[in-house]
Short mmCIF file of the C-alpha atoms (twelve columns), coordinates in Angstrom:
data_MODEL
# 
_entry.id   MODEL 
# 
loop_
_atom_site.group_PDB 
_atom_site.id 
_atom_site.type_symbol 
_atom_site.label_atom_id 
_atom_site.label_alt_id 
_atom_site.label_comp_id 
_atom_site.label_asym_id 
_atom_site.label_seq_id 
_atom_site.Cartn_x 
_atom_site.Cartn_y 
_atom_site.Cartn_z 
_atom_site.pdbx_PDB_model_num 
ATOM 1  C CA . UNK A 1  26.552 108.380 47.350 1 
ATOM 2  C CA . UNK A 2  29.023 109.851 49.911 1 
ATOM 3  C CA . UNK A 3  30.274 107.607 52.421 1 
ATOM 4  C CA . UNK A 4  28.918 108.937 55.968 1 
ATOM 5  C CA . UNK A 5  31.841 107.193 58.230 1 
ATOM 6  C CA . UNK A 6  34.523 109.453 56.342 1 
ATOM 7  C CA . UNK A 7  35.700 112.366 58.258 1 
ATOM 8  C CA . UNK A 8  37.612 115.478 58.187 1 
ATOM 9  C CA . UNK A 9  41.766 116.136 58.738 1 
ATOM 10 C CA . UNK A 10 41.783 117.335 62.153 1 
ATOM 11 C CA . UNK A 11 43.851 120.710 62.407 1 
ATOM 12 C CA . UNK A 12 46.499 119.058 64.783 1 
ATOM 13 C CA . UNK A 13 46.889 116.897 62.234 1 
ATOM 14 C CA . UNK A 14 46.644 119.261 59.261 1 
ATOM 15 C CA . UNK A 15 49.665 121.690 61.414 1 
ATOM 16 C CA . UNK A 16 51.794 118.072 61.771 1 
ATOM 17 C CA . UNK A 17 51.659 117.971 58.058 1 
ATOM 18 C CA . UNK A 18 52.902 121.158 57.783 1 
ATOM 19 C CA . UNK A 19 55.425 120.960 59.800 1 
ATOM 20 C CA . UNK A 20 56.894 118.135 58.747 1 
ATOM 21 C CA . UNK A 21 57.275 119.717 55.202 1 
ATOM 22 C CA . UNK A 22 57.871 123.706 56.164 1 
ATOM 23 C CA . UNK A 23 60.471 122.866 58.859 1 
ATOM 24 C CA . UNK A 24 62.904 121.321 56.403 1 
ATOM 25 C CA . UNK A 25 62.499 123.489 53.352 1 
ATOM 26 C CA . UNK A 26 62.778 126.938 55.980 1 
ATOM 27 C CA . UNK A 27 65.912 125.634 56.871 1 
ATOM 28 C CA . UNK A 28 67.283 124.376 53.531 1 
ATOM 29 C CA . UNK A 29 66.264 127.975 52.348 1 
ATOM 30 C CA . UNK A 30 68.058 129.520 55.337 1 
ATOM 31 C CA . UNK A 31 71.163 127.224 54.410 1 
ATOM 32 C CA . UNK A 32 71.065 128.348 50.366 1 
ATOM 33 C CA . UNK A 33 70.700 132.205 51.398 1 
ATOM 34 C CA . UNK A 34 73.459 132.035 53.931 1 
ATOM 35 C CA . UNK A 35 75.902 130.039 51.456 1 
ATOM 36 C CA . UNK A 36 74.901 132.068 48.109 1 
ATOM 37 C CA . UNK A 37 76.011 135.225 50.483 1 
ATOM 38 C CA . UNK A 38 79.480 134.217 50.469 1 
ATOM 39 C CA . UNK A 39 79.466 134.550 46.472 1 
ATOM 40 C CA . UNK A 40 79.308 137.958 47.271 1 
ATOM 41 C CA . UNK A 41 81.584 139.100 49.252 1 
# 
């Protein structure tokens, strides 16, 4: 029987979470693509 006191992941919340995660890895990304360009010049 489902629990009726549960509730949902608010979208604030659900944004925060992605934040936290896609912040970081953009910029990691960001930091590979600029320092794999200098193998090529």
């Amino acid at each position: 029987m489902a629990n009726e006191n549960q509730q949902g992941t608010k979208t604030w919340q659900l944004a925060l979470a992605w934040a936290w995660v896609g912040i970081p890895l953009t910029l990691g990304v960001i930091q590979t693509l600029i320092n794999s360009m200098k193998l090529f010049q």
